[in-house]
PAFI-307931 format. One record per residue (C-alpha): residue in one letter; x, y, z. Coordinates in nm, 4 decimals, always signed. Layout:
// residues N
ATOM   residu          X          Y          Z
ATOM        A          X          Y          Z
...
This chain:
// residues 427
ATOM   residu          X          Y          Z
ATOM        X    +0.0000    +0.0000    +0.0000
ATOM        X    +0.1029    +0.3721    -0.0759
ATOM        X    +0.0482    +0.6680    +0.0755
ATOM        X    +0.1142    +1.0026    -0.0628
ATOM        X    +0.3904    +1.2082    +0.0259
ATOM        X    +0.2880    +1.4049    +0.2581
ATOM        X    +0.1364    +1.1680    +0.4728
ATOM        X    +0.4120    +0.9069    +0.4603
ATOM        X    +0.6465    +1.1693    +0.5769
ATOM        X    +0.4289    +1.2802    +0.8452
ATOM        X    +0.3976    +0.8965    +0.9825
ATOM        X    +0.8050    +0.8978    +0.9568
ATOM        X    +0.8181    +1.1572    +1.1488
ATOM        X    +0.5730    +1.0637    +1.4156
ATOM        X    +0.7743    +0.7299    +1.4332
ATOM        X    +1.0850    +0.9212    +1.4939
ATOM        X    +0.9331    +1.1130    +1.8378
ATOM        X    +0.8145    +0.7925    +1.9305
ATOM        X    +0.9992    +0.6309    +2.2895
ATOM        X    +0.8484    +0.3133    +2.1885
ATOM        X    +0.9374    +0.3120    +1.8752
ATOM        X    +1.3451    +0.2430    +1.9258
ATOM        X    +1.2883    +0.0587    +2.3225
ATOM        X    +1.1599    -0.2288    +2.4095
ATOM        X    +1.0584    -0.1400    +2.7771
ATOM        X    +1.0860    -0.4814    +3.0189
ATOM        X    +0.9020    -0.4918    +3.3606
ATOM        X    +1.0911    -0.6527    +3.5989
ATOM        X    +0.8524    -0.6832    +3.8550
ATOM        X    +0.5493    -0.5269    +4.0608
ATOM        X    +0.4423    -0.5117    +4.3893
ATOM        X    +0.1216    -0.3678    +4.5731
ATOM        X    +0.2224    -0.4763    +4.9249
ATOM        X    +0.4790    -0.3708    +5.1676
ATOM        X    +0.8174    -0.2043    +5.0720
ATOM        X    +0.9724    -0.1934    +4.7156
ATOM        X    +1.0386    -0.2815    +4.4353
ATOM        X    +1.2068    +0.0084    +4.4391
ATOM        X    +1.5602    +0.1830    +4.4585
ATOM        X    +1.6591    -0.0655    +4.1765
ATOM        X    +2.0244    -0.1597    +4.1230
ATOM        X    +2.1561    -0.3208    +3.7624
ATOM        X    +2.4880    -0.4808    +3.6444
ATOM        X    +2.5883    -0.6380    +3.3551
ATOM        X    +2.8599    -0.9246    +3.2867
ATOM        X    +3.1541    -0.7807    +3.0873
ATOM        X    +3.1915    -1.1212    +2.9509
ATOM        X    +2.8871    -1.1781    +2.8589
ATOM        X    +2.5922    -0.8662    +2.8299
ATOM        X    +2.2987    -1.1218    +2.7874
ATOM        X    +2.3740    -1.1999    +3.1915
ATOM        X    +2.2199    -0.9009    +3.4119
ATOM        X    +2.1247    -0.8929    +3.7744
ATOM        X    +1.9314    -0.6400    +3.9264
ATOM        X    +1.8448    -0.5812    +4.3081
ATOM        X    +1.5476    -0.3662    +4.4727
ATOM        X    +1.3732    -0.2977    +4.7729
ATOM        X    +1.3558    -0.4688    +5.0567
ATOM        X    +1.5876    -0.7695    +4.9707
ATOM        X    +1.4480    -0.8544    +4.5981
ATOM        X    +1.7064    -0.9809    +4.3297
ATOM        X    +1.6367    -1.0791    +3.9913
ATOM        X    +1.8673    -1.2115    +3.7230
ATOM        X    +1.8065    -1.2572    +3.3180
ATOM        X    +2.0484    -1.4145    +3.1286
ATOM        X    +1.8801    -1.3097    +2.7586
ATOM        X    +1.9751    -0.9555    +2.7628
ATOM        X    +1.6795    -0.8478    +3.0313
ATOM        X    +1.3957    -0.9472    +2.7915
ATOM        X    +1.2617    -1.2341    +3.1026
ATOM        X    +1.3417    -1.2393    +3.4906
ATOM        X    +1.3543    -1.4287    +3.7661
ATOM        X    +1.3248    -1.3436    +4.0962
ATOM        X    +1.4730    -1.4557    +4.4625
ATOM        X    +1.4663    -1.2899    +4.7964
ATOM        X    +1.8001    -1.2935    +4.9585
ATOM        X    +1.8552    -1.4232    +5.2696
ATOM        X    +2.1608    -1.3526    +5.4778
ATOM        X    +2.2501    -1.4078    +5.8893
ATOM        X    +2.3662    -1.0081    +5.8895
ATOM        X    +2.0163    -0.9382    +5.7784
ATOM        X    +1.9090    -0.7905    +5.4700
ATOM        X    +1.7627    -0.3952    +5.4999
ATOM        X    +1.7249    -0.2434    +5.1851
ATOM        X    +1.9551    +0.0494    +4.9406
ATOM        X    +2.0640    -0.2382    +4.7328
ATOM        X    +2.4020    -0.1983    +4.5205
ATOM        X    +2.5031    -0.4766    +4.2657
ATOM        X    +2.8369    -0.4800    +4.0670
ATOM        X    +3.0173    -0.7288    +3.8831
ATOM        X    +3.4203    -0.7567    +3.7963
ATOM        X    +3.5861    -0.8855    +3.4975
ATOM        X    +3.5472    -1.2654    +3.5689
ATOM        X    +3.1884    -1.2271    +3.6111
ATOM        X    +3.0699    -1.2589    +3.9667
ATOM        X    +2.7851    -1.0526    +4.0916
ATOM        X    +2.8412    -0.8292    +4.4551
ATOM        X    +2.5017    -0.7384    +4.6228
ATOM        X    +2.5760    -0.4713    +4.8560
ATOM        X    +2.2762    -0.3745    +5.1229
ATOM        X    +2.2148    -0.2613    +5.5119
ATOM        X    +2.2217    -0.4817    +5.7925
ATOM        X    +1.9645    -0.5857    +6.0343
ATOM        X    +2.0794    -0.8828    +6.2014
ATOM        X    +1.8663    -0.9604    +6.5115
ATOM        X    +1.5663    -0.7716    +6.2798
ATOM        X    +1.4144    -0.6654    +6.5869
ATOM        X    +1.3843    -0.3684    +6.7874
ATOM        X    +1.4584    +0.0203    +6.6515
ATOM        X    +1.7182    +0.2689    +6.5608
ATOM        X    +1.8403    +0.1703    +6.9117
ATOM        X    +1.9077    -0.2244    +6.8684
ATOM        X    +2.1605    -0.3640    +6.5357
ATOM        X    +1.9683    -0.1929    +6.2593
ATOM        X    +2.2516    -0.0106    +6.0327
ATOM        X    +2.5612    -0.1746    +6.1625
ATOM        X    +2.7421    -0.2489    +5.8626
ATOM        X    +2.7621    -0.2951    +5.5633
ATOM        X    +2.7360    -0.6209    +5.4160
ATOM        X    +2.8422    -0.8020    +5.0875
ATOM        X    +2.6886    -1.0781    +4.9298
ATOM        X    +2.8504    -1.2894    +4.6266
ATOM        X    +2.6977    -1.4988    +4.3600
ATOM        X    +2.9197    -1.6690    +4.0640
ATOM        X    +2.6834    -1.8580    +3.8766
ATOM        X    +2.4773    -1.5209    +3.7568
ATOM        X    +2.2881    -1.3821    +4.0230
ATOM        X    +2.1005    -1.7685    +4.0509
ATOM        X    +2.2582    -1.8462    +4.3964
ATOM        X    +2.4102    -1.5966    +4.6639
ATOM        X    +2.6762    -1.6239    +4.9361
ATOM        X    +2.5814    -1.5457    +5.3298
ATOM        X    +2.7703    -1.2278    +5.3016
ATOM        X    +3.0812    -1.0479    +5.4414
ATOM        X    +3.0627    -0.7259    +5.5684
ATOM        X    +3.2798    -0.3899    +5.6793
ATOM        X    +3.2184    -0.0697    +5.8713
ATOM        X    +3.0806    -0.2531    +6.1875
ATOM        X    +3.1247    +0.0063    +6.4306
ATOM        X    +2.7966    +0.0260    +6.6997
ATOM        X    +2.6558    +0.1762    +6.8184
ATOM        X    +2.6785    +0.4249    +6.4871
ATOM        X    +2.4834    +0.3756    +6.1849
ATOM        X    +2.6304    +0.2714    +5.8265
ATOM        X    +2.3806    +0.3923    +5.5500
ATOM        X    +2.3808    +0.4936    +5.1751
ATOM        X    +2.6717    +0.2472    +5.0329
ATOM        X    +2.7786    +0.2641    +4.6606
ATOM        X    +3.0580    +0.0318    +4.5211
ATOM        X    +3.2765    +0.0044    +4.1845
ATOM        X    +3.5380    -0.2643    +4.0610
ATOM        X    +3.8815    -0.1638    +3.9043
ATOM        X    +3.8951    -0.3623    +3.5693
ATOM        X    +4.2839    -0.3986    +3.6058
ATOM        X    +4.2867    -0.5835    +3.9797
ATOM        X    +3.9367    -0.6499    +4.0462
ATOM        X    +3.9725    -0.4909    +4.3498
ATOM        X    +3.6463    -0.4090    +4.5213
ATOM        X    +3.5729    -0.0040    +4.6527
ATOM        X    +3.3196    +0.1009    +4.8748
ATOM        X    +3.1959    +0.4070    +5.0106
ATOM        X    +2.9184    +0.4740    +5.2474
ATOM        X    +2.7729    +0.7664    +5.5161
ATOM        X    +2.8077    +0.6831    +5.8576
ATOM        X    +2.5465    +0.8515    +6.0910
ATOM        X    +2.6600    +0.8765    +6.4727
ATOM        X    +2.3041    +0.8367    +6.5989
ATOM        X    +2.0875    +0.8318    +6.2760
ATOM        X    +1.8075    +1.1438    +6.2955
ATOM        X    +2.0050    +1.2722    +6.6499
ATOM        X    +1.9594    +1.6734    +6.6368
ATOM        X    +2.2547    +1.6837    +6.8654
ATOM        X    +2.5301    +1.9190    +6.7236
ATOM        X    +2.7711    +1.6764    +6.8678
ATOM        X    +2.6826    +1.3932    +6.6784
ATOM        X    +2.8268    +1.3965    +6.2895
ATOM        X    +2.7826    +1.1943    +5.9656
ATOM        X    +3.0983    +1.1321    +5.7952
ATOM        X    +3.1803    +0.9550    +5.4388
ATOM        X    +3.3503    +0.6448    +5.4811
ATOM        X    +3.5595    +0.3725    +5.2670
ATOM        X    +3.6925    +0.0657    +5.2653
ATOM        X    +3.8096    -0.1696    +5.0121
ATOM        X    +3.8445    -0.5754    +4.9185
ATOM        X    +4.1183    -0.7320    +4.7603
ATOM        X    +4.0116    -1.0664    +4.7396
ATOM        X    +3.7004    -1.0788    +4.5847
ATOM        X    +3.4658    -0.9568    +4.8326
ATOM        X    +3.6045    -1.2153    +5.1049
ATOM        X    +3.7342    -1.0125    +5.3530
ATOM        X    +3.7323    -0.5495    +5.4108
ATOM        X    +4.0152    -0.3339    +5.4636
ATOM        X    +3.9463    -0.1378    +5.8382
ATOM        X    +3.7028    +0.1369    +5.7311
ATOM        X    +3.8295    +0.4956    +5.7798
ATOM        X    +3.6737    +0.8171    +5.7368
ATOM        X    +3.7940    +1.0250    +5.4038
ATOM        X    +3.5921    +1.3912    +5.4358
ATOM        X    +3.7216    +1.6677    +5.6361
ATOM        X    +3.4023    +1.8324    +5.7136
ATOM        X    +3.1641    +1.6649    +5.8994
ATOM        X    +2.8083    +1.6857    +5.8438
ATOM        X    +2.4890    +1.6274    +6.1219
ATOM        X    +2.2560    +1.3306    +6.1452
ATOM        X    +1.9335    +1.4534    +6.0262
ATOM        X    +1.9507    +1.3334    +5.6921
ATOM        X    +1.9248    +1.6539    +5.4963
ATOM        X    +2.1240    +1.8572    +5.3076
ATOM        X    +2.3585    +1.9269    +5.6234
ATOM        X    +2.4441    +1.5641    +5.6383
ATOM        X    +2.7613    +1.4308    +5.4091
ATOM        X    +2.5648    +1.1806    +5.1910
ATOM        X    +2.5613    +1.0290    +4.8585
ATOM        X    +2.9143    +0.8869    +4.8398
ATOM        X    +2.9848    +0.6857    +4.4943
ATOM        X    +3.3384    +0.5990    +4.3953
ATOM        X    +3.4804    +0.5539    +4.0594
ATOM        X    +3.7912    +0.4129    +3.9422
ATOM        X    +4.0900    +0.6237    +3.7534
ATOM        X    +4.2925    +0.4303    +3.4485
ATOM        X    +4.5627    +0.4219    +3.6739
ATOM        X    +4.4087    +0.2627    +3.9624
ATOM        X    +4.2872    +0.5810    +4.1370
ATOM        X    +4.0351    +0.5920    +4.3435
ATOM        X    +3.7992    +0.9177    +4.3119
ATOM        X    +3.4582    +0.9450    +4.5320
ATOM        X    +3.2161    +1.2678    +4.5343
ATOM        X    +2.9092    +1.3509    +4.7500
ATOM        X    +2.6897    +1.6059    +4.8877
ATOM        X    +2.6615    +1.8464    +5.1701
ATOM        X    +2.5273    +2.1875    +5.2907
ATOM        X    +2.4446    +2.2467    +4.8727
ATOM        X    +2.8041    +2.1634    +4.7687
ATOM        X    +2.9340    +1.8822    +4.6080
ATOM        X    +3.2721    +1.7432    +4.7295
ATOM        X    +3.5455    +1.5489    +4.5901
ATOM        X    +3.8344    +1.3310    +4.7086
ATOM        X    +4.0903    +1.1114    +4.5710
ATOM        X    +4.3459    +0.7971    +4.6911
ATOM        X    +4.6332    +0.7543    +4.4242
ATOM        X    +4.7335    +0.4771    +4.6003
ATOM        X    +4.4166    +0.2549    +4.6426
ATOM        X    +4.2346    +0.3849    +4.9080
ATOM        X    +4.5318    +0.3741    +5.1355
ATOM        X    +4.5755    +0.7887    +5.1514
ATOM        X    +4.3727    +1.0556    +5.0660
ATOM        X    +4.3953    +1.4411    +5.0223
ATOM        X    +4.4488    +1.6595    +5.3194
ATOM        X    +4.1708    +1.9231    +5.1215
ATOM        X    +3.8349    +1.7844    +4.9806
ATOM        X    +3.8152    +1.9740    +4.6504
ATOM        X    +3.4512    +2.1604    +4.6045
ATOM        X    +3.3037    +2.0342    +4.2487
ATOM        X    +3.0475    +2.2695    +4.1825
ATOM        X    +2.7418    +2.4510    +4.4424
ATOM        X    +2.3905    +2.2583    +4.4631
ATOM        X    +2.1673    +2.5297    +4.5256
ATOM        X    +1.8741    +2.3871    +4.7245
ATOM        X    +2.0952    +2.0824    +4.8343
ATOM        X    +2.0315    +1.6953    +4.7434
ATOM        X    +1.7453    +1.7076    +4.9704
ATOM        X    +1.5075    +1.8035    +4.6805
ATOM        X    +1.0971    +1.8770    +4.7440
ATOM        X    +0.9165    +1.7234    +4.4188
ATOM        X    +0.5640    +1.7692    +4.4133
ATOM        X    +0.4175    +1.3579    +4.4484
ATOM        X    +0.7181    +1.2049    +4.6082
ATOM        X    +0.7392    +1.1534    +5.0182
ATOM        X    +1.1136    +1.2701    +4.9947
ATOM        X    +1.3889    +1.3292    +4.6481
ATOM        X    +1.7444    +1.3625    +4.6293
ATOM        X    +1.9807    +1.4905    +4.3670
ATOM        X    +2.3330    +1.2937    +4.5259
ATOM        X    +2.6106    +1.3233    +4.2810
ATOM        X    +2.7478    +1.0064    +4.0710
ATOM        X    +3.0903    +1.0000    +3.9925
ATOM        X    +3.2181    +0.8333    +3.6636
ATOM        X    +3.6070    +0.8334    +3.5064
ATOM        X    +3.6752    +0.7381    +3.1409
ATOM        X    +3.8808    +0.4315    +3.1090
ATOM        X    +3.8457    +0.3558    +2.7535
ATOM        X    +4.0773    +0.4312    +2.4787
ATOM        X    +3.8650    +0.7379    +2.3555
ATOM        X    +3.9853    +1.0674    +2.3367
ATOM        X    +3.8622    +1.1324    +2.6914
ATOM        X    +4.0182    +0.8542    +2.8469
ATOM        X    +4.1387    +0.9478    +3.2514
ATOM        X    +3.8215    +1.2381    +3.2485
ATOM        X    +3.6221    +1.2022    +3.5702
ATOM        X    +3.2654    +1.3029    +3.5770
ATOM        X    +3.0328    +1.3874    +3.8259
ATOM        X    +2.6475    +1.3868    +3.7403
ATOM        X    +2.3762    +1.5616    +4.0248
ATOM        X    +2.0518    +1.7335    +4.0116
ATOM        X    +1.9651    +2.0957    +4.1632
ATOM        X    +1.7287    +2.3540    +4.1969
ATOM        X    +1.9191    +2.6463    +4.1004
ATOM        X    +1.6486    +2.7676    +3.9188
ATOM        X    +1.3989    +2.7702    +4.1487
ATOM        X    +1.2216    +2.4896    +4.3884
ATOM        X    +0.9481    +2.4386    +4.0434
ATOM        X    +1.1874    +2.3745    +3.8494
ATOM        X    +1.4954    +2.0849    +3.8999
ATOM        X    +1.7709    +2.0532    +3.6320
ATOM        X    +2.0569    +1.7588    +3.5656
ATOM        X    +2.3972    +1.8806    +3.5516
ATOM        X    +2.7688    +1.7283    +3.4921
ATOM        X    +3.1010    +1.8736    +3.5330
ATOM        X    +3.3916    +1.6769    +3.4561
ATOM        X    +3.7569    +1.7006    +3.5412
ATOM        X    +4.0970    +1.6749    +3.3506
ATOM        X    +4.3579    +1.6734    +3.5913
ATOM        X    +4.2955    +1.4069    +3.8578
ATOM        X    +3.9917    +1.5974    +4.0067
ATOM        X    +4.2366    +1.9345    +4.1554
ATOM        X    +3.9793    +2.1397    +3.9012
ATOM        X    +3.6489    +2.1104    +3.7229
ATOM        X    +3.4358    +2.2393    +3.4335
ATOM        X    +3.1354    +2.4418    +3.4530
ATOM        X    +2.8575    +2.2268    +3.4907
ATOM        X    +2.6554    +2.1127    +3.1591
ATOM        X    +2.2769    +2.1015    +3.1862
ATOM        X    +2.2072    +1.7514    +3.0523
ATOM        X    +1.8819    +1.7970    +3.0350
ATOM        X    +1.7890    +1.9892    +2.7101
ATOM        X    +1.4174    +2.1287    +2.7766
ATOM        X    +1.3329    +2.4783    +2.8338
ATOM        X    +0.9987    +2.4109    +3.0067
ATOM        X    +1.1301    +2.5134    +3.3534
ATOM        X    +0.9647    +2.1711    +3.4903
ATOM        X    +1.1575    +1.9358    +3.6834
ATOM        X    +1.3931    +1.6776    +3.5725
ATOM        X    +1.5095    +1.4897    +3.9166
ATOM        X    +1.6509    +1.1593    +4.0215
ATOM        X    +1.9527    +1.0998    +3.8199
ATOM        X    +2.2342    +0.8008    +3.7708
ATOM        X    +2.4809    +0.7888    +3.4946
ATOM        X    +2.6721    +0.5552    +3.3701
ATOM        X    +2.9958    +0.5274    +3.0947
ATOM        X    +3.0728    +0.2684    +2.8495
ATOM        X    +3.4159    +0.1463    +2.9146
ATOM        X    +3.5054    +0.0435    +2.5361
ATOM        X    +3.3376    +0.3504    +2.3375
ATOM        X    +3.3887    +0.6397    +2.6502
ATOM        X    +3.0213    +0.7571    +2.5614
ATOM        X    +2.8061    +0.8871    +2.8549
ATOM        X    +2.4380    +0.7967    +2.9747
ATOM        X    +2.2070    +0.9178    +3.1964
ATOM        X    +1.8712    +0.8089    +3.3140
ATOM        X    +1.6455    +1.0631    +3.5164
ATOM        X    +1.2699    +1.1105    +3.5530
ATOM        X    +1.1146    +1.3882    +3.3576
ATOM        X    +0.8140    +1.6190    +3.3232
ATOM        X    +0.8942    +1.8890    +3.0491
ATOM        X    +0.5457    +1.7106    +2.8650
ATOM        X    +0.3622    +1.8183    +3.1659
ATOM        X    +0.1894    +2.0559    +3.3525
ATOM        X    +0.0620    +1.8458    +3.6425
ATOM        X    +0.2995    +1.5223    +3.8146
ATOM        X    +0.2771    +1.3092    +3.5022
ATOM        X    +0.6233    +1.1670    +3.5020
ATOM        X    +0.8718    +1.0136    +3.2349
ATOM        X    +1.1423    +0.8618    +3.1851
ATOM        X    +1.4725    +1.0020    +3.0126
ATOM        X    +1.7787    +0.8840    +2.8887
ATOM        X    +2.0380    +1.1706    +2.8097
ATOM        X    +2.3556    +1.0763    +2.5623
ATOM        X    +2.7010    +1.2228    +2.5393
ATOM        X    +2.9405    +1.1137    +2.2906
ATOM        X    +3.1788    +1.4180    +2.3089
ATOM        X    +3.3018    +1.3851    +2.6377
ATOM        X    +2.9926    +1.5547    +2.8342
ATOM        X    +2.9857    +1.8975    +2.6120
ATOM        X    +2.6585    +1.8381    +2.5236
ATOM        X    +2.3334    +1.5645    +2.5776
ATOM        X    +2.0675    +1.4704    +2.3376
ATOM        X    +1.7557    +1.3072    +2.5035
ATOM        X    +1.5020    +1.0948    +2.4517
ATOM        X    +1.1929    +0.9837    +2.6564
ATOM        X    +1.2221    +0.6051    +2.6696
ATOM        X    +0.9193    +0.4707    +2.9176
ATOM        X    +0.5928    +0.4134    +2.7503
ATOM        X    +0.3416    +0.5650    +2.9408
ATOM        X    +0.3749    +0.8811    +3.1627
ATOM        X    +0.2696    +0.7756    +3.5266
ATOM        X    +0.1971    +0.9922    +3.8972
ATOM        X    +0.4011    +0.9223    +4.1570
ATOM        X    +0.1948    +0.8670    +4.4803
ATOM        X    +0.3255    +1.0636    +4.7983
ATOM        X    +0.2309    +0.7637    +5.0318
ATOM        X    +0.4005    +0.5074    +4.8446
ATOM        X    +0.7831    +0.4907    +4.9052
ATOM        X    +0.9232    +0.5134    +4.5830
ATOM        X    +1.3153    +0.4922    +4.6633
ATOM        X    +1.6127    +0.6873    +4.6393
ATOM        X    +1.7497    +0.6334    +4.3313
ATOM        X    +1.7630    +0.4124    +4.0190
ATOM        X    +2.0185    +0.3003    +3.8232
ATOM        X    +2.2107    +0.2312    +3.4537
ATOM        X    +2.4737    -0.0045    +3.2783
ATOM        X    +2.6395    +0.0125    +2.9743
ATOM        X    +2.9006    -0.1732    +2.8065
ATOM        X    +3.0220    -0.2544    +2.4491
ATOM        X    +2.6838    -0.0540    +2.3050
ATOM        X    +2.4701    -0.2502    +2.5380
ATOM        X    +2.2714    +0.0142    +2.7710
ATOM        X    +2.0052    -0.1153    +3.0423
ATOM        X    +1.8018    +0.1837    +3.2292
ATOM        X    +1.6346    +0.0810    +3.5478
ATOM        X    +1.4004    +0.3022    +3.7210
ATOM        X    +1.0613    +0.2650    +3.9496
ATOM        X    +0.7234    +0.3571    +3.8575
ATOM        X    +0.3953    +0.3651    +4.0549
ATOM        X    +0.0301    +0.3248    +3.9296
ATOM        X    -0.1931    +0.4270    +4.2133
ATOM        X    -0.0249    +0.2213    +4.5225
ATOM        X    +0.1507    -0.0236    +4.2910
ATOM        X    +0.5373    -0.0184    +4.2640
ATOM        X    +0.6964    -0.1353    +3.9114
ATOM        X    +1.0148    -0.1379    +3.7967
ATOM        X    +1.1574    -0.1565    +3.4630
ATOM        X    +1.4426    -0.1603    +3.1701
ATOM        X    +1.4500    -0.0915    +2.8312
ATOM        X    +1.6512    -0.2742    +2.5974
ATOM        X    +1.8701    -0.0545    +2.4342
ATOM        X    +2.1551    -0.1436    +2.1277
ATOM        X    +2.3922    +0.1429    +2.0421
């Protein structure tokens, strides 16, 4: 069948501004009862992209090995306890880490052994089997919250960061939160002694005065570079010597007007914590560290994305890029980037409402492939959705990417049930 011209040109175009047109979106799974799925973490086999494994809220974890188009699910068990902000990573020979909170007697309150490490769980056979765990930072009665991990390709040695809260929520000036880090050598099996790395502390409260949102990233020569948040600044350090010393002076990155701890109309509580990334391909960006947050420099109706990179180890840093490209003055919030390792290109996933006036929310994925000077974007859920302030919808979400395979994973909620999702994307 023909059409004429016109008409066939107006269909290609229509297919072009399609999301669902280039994605096919996966949901993982869905839940109407209790906590989660939510706060979804994804990795990816470097071996082999067809083997994923994904954890969420409370203590779900799912693995696919065809590329993410079908799941399965398990609930992991450990004696440490298993307490939610789930992290998974995977090194070079393929094993899976699932990071998470501790609540080993899983009784009592803030009070009893809730928060008081961090623990690691291991599976080799793909995310269909996990270890009992190890764990670091065990330090009671203080509080170990808000973990991120990364491997170095060259070693596989493991690198964690974290916030530890003297007394979680305490409004006492004399108790601090401080970023923490500590490292495995030996695949997860046993933790360096954790020691604190930021020289200004932050309070307990769990706001923007508290140091939080820690993620580490690995340099090409076996650096070690972390960022986070506090009192609207984001902060960087470095270890040139794998984790063992760090810089006397945190360098600032860039201000976060309005802080991480972000207000968005339909959510119980939103944060814009910074993600840091370094180049390790062969590109022509190769050693450039990035840092990706979200602020509210223009105004609390109106959150942006931003990324500022670095040339020279992290000592200074770029003016920060607005990745995303709207100019509806609507909010753009929850962000997590990721880099592919062979090609150097950039990703970023973040929730979106520039097609909306009320809290109908999408989801956007933001590419860079010219070192972070500019983003094009592209809505990739299928259906806008409204988040529902009584549901708990998580902190973050997540993205992988490797060899032109990119897997998005974010939460979505349709009236009080909790979704999450990919979309299988092929550079």
């Amino acid at each position: 069948m023909s059409f004429p011209l016109p008409l066939l040109l107006i269909c290609t175009l229509l297919l072009s501004c399609s999301s669902s047109t280039h994605f096919r979106t996966v949901m993982i799974d869905s839940n109407s009862v209790g906590y989660g799925p939510c706060e979804p973490s994804i990795a990816m086999d470097p071996n082999n992209t067809s083997n994923l494994v994904v954890g969420a809220v409370l203590d779900r974890a799912y693995y696919s090995h065809n590329g993410g188009k079908s799941w399965k699910q398990k609930r992991l068990t450990s004696s440490y306890g298993v307490w939610g902000d789930p992290v998974v990573i995977a090194d070079t020979r393929g094993n899976f880490y699932y990071f998470h909170l501790s609540f080993p007697s899983g009784k009592g309150d803030w009070d009893s052994d809730k928060l008081d490490r961090i623990v690691c769980q291991k599976s080799s056979d793909g995310g269909v089997t996990w270890s009992n765990g190890t764990f670091t930072g065990l330090n009671h009665p203080k509080d170990q919250d808000k973990e991120w991990a990364v491997v170095d390709p060259e070693n596989n040695h493991i690198y964690l960061t974290w916030t530890q809260f003297d007394v979680y929520g305490s409004e006492d000036p004399q108790h601090h939160s401080n970023i923490m880090f500590s490292k495995s050598s030996d695949d997860g099996a046993s933790w360096s002694q954790a020691v604190s790395i930021n020289q200004l502390p932050g309070n307990c409260l769990d706001d923007d005065q508290t140091t939080e949102g820690a993620v580490p990233a690995v340099g090409p020569g076996g650096e070690v570079y972390v960022s986070w948040a506090y009192d609207e600044q984001i902060y960087f350090d470095r270890s040139l010597d794998q984790g063992v010393t760090w810089m006397e002076q945190d360098v600032q990155v860039a201000k976060q007007p309005g802080g991480w701890d972000q207000e968005i109309p339909g959510l119980g509580r939103a944060n814009g914590m910074p993600v840091t990334l370094c180049d390790l391909s062969n590109g022509p960006h190769r050693g450039r560290i990035y840092v990706n947050w979200a602020d509210q420099a223009k105004g609390v109706d109106d959150t942006d994305i931003w990324m500022a990179s670095s040339d020279d180890g992290g000592l200074s840093w770029s003016d920060p890029v607005k990745v995303n490209d709207d100019t509806s003055g609507r909010h753009q919030f929850f962000p997590w980037a990721a880099i592919d390792q062979h090609t150097g290109y950039l990703y970023v996933v973040f929730y979106d409402r520039r097609n909306h006036q009320d809290r109908g929310t999408e989801v956007t994925l933001a590419v860079s492939k010219d070192g972070g000077k500019t983003f094009s974007n592209q809505i990739i859920s299928d259906n806008p959705f409204q988040p529902n302030p009584d549901i708990f919808f998580g902190d973050y979400n997540n993205i992988v990417a490797h060899k032109g395979t990119v897997r998005p994973i974010w939460t979505q909620v349709e009236g009080k049930e909790l979704s999450i999702w990919t979309a299988l994307i092929r550079e």
